[in-house]
N, C-alpha and C positions, 0 to 999 in steps of 0.2 A: 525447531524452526525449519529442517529440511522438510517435514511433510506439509508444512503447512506451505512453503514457495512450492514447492512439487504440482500442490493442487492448487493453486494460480494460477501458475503458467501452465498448467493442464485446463484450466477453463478460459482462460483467453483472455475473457474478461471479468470482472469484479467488479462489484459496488462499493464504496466507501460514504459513510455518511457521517456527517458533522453537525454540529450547532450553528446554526446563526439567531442568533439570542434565543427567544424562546421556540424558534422553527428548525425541524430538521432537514436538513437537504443530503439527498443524494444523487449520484451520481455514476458513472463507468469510467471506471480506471483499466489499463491492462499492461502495466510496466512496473516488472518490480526487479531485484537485484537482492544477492548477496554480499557484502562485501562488508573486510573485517569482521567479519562474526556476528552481520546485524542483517533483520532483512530491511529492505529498504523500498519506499515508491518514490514518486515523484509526481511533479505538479511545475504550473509556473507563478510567477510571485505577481502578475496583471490577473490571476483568477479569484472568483470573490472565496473559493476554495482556501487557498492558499492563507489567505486572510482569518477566516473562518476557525484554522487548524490552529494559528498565530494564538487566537484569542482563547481557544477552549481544544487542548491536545487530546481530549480525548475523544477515538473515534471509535465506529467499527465497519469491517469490513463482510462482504458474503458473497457468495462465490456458489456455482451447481459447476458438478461436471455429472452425466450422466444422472443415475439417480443417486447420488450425494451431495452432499452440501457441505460449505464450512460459514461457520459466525466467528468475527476475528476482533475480538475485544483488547484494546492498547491506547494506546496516547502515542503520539509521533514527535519525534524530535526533530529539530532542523539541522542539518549540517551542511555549512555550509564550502564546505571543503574543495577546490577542486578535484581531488584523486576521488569523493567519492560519486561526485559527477561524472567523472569519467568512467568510472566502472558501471554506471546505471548507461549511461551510451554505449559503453562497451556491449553489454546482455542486451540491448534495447535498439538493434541499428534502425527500426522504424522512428526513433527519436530521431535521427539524424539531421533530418531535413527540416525536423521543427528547429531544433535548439542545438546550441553550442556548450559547453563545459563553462567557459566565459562569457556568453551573451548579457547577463546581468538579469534574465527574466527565469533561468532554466533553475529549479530546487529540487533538492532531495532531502526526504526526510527517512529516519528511522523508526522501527518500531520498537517499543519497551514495555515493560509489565503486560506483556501479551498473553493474552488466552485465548486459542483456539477449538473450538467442537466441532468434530466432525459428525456428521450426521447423514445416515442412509436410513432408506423405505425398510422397516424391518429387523432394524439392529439398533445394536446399542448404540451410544452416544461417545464418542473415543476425542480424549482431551490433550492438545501439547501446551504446554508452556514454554515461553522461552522468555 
């Protein structure tokens, strides 16, 4: 799981895409966290995203930095915890101004049965699990 947050937060930003019924949407994400042992993103609960995740968890995510790349295959869970809100504001002070820990809009989900591929111009294909 460390290399796979490593190269997120090394590419800035990411794509995450979801179902909505039979249409795929994607999107740019750039907020994620560690905490307890899980990686985590976030969203807020007025996006048709958020919704989206609610009805069919699994997503994936993809990401360049340079000439590599990762494909971020999982299902996301909600938690709706404050402490782990606060830790995704904590790694995330650009959140700040949007959202609060308590605002009632701000969500954090986890990720689980994750499988990551890395992938560069030229090389093999290198996998985490977590």
């Amino acid at each position: 799981m460390t290399r796979t947050y490593e190269f997120l937060k090394k590419a800035g930003t990411f794509y995450l895409a979801t179902a909505d019924h039979d249409q795929p949407r994607v999107r740019p994400f750039g907020a994620q966290c560690i905490y307890n042992g899980k990686l985590y993103i976030t969203t807020s609960n007025v996006k048709n995203c958020f919704r989206q995740m609610l009805e069919n968890p699994k997503v994936e995510i993809s990401g360049m930095v340079g000439g590599g790349w990762i494909r971020l295959t999982c299902e996301v869970v909600r938690d709706e915890s404050i402490e782990a809100k606060k830790a995704m504001l904590k790694d995330n002070p650009s959140l700040n101004g949007l959202y609060t820990a308590d605002d009632g809009k701000f969500e954090v989900f986890y990720l689980k049965n994750a499988t990551a591929v890395f992938n560069a111009f030229g090389k093999e294909p290198e996998t985490e699990k977590f």
